[in-house]
Phi, psi and omega in degrees: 000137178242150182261108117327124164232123202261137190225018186266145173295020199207164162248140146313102171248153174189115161082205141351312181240116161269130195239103141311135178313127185099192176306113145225153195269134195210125184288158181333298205292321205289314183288328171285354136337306165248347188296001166294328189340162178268339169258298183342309188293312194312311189280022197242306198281322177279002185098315188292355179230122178255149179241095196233155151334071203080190208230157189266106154284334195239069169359311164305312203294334177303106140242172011241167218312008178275321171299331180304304191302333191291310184306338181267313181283351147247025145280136149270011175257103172328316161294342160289298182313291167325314154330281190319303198307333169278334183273350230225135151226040178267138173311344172269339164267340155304311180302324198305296170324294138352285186281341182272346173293330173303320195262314160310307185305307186291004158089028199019045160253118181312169192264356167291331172292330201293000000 
């Protein structure tokens, strides 16, 4: 299992694989499907698709703590979140957390929309 991080401002498709803003857990074989692709490499190379190894369980281990927080404001997995929140106790990634469950329970409406 690979950990994807997607940082383009849309989700991705490409082959198999669908990439959602933020983190996705993506199998071994389905990415070695596409990293050939002439854009994967693009979007890999430009940064814009980050690749990493097994999945992030442990929030703490990101640093530093400004990459934990970019990675918690575009997950969108509520359960995910909650993990992290048992692993991770430096106070700026708890508020982090905190408001992005917030900002999912609210149906991801800036509070301008209403």
């Amino acid at each position: 299992m690979l950990t994807i991080i997607n940082h383009f401002a849309q989700i991705k498709h490409v082959g198999n694989v669908s990439l959602n803003i933020g983190p996705n857990e993506v199998e071994d074989e389905d990415w070695e499907a596409v990293k050939t692709h002439p854009i994967v490499k693009g979007w890999v190379k430009e940064g814009k698709v980050e690749v990493k190894d097994g999945t992030i369980e442990d929030l703490s281990e990101i640093t530093p703590v400004d990459k934990a927080v970019e990675l918690v404001e575009t997950t969108m997995d509520k359960e995910k979140l909650l993990k992290w929140a048992e692993t991770d106790d430096r106070k700026t990634t708890q508020k982090a957390i905190e408001d992005q469950i917030a900002y999912l329970e609210d149906d991801g409406k800036d509070k301008g929309d209403e």
